[in-house]
C-alpha positions as CSV (number, residue, x, y, z in Angstrom):
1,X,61.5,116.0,120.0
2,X,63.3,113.4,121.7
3,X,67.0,113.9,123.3
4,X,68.4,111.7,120.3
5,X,66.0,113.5,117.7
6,X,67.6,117.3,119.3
7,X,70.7,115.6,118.7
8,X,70.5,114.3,115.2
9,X,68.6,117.6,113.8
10,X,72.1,119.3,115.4
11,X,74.8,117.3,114.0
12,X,72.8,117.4,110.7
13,X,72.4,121.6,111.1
14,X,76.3,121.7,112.3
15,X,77.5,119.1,109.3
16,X,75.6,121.7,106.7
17,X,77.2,124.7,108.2
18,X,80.2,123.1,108.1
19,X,79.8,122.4,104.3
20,X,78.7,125.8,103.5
21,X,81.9,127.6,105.1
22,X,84.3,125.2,103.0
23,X,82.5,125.5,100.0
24,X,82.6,129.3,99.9
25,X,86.1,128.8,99.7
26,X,87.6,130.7,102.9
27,X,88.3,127.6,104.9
28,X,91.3,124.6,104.7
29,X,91.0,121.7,104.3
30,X,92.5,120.9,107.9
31,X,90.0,123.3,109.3
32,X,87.4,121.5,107.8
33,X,88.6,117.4,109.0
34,X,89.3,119.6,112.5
35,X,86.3,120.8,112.5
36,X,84.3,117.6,111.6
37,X,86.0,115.5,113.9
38,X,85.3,117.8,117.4
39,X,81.8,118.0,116.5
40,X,81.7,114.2,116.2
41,X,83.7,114.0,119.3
42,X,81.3,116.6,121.1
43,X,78.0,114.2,120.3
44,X,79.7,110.5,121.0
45,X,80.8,112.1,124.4
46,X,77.2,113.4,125.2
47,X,75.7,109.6,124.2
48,X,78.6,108.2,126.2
49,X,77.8,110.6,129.5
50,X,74.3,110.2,129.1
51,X,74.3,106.9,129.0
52,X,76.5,105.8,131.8
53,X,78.6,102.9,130.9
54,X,80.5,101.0,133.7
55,X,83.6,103.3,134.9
56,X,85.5,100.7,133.8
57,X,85.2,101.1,130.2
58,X,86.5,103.7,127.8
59,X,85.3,105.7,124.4
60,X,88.4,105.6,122.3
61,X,88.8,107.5,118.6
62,X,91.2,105.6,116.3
63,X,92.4,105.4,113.0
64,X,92.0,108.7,110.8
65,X,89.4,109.9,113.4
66,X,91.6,109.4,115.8
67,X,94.3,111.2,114.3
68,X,91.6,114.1,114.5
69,X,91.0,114.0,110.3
70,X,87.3,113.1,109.8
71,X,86.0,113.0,106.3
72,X,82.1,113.9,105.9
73,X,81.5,110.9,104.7
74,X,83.9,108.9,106.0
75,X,82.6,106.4,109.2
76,X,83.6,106.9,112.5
77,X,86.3,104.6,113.8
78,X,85.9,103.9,117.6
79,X,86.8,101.4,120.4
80,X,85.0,100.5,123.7
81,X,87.6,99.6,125.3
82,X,87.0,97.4,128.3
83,X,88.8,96.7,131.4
84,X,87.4,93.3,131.5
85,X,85.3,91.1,130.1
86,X,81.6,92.8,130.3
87,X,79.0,91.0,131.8
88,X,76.0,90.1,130.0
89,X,74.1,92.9,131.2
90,X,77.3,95.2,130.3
91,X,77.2,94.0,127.0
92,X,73.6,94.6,126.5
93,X,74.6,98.1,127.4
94,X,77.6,98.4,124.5
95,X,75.1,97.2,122.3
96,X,72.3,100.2,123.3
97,X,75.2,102.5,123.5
98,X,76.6,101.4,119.8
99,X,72.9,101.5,118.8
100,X,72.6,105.4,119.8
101,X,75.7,106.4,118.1
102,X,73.7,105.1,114.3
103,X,70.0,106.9,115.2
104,X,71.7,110.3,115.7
105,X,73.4,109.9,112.1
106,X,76.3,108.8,112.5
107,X,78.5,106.2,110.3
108,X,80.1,104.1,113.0
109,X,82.9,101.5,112.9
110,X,83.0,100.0,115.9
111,X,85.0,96.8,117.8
112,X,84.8,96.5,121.1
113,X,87.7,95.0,123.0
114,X,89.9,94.6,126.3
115,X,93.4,95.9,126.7
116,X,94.6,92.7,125.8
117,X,92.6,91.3,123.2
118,X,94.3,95.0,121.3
119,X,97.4,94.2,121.6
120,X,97.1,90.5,120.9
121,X,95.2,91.5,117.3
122,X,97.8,94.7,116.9
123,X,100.7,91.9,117.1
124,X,99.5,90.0,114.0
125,X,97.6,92.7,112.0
126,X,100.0,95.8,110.7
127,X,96.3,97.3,110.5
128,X,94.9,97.3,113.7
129,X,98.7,98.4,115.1
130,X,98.9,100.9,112.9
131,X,95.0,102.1,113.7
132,X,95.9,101.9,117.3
133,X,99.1,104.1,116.9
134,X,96.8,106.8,116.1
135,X,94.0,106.0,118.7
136,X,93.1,109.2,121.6
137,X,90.4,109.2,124.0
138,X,87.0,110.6,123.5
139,X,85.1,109.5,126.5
140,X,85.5,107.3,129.8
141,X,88.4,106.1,132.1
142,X,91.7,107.9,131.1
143,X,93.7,105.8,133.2
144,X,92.3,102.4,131.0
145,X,93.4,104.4,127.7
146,X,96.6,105.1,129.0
147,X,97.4,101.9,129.6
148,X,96.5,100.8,126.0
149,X,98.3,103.3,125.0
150,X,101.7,102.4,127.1
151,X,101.0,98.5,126.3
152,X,100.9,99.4,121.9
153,X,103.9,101.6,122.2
154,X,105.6,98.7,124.2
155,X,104.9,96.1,120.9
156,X,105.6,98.5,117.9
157,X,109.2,97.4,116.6
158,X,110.3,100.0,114.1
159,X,112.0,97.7,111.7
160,X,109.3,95.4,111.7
161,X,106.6,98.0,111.1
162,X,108.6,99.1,108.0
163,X,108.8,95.6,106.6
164,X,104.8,95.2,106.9
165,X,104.0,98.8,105.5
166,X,106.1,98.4,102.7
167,X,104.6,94.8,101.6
168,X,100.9,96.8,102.2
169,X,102.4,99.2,100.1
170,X,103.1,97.2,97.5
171,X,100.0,95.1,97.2
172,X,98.1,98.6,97.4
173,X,99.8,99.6,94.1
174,X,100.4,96.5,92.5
175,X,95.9,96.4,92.9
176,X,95.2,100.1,91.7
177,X,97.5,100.2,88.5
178,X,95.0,98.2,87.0
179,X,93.3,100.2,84.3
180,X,89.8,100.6,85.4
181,X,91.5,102.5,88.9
182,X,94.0,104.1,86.6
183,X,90.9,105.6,84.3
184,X,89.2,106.4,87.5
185,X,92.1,107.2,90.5
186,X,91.4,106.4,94.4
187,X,93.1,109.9,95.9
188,X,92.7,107.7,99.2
189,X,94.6,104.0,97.8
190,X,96.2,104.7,94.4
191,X,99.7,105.3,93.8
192,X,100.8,109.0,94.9
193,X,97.4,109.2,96.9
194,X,96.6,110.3,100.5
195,X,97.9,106.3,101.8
196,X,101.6,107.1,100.2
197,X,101.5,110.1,102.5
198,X,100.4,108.9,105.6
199,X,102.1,105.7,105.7
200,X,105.4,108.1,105.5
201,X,104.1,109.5,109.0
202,X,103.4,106.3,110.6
203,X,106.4,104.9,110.2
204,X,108.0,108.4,111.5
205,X,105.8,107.9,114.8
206,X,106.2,104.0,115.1
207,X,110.2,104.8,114.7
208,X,109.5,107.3,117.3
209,X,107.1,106.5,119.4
210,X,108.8,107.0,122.7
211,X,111.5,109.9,121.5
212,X,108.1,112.9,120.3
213,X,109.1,112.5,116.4
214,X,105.9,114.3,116.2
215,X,103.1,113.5,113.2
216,X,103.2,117.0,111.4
217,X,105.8,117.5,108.2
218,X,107.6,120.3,110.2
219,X,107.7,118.0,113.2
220,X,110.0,115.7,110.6
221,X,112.3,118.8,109.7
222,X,113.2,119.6,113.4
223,X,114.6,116.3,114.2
224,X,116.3,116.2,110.1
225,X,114.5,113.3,108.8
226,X,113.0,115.4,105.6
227,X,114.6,119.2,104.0
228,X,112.2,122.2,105.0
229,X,111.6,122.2,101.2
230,X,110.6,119.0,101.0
231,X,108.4,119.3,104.0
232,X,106.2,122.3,102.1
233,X,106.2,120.5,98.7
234,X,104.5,117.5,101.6
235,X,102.4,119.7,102.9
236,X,100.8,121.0,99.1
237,X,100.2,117.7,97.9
238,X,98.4,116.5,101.0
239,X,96.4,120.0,101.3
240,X,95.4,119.2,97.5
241,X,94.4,115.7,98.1
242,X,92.4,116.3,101.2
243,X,90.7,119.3,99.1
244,X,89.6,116.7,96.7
245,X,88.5,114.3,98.8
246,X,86.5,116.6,100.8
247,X,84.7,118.2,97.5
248,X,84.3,114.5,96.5
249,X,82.5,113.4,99.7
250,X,80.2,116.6,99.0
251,X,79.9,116.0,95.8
252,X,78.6,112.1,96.0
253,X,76.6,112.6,98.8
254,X,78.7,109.4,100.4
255,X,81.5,108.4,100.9
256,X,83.5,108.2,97.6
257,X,87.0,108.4,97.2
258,X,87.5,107.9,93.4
259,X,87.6,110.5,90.7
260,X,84.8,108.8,89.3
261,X,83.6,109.9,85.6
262,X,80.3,110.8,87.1
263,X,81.3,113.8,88.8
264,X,85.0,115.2,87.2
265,X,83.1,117.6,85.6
266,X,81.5,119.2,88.6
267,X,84.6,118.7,90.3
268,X,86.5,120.9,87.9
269,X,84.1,123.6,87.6
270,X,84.3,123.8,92.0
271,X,88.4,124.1,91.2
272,X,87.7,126.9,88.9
273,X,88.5,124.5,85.5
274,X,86.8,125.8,82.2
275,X,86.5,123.5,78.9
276,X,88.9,125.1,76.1
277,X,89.0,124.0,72.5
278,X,91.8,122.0,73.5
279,X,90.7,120.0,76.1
280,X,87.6,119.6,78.8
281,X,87.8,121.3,82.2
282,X,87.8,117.8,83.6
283,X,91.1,116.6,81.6
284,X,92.7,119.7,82.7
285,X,91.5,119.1,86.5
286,X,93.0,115.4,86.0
287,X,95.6,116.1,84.3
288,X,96.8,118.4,87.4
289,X,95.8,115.7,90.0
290,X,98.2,113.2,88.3
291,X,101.2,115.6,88.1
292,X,100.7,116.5,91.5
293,X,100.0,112.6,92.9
294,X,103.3,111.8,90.9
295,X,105.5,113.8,93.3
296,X,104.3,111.8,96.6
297,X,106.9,109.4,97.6
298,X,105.9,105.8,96.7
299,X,108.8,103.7,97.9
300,X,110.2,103.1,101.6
């Protein structure tokens, strides 16, 4: 086998292991989006070393990645950051490099970009900020990430962030109340899904940024922006979405984030969900999903 070949047949052994342990059932679901993102991190860093790009350029997680939650089917958010400008031949390089990261298996989302050009595109896209706010380094010059990561914190105005999450907010609901999502619910987008959660953490950090807020739901307790109650009820609901979306992911085979009619029933017999005169194991499963989803916070 090749070097790339070794490393595909690893990440594929290291992504089934991974499965096997969850699905027995003595592993969380943070364990598992832990666990999927450091072996990612472990073969991007080996194609990065191996490959030598200019010491001027950096390998930079971002998004849910970045926040160190990765999905199994989920693509890999990253950023070559750049220094500069690359030269043609540096270019050709990102391209090899970006090339590498597909033939070992791997799902990538990719933009390649100076310091500047980020914050330029973070200044009129909440989307891009709020994927930067989360970004960490996986691979390259620290001292180029840092800066990034100084020059973002610099531009994110609290108020302003709020205003913008709350109008994506709103669209995001006003789109997946429509029957066919309602019939078939997004636990990533919908109302009451994983989104409703998070965006309540990003605007903790981008209100925080430079005073440690923190990103867990404890973090939020110590400095008395949420009740410890309220922090574990938090904590449920996102350890019951991520469960979902993990089985999901398992059970498509690719990335799928719906509760699509295709696979509630095998959903519900993983969950332990048994058909009763009453009702099917996959209405009870439902059913559960939406009482739960209806206690997430949906307004700012």
């Amino acid at each position: 086998m090749s070097g790339i070949e070794d490393l595909r047949e690893e990440l594929r052994q290291s992504r089934e292991a991974l499965r096997e342990a969850y699905l027995k059932g003595s592993k969380s679901p943070a364990w598992l989006l832990r666990a999927q993102a450091r072996l990612i991190d472990r073969v991007l860093a080996a194609l990065w070393k191996s490959n030598r790009p200019p010491s001027t350029m950096a390998l930079v997680a971002t998004g849910g990645y970045g926040r160190g939650e990765q999905y199994p089917s989920s693509d890999v958010d990253v950023l070559v950051l750049l220094g500069k400008e690359p030269t043609e031949s540096e270019g050709e390089q990102i391209e090899r490099l970006i090339g590498l990261f597909w033939d070992v298996g791997l799902e990538i989302g990719h933009s390649v970009r100076t310091v500047e050009a980020c914050v330029e595109l973070a200044g009129t896209d909440i989307t891009i900020e709020t994927s930067l706010l989360e970004a960490r380094p996986l691979a390259g010059s620290t001292a180029l990430y840092r800066r990034l990561a100084k020059a973002i914190e610099r531009i994110v105005e609290p108020a302003a962030f709020l205003k913008a999450k709350r109008l994506e907010q709103e669209q995001r609901h006003a789109k997946h109340r429509d029957t066919p999502y309602a019939l078939e619910p997004n636990l990533k987008e919908a109302p009451g899904g994983m989104r409703d959660l998070q965006v309540i953490q990003w605007i903790a950090r981008a209100s925080g940024i430079s005073k440690g807020l923190g990103q867990r739901w404890t973090d939020l307790v110590t400095h008395k922006l949420i009740e410890r109650g309220e922090a574990r009820e938090l904590a449920k609901l996102e350890t019951h979405l991520q469960d979902l979306r993990i089985r999901l992911h398992y059970l498509a085979g690719r990335r799928e984030d719906r509760l699509v009619f295709d696979l509630q029933s095998a959903l519900a017999a993983q969950l332990g969900h048994k058909d009763t005169p009453a009702r099917r194991a996959s209405e009870a499963m439902l059913s559960g999903y939406l009482f739960l989803s209806d206690s997430v916070p949906t307004s700012l």
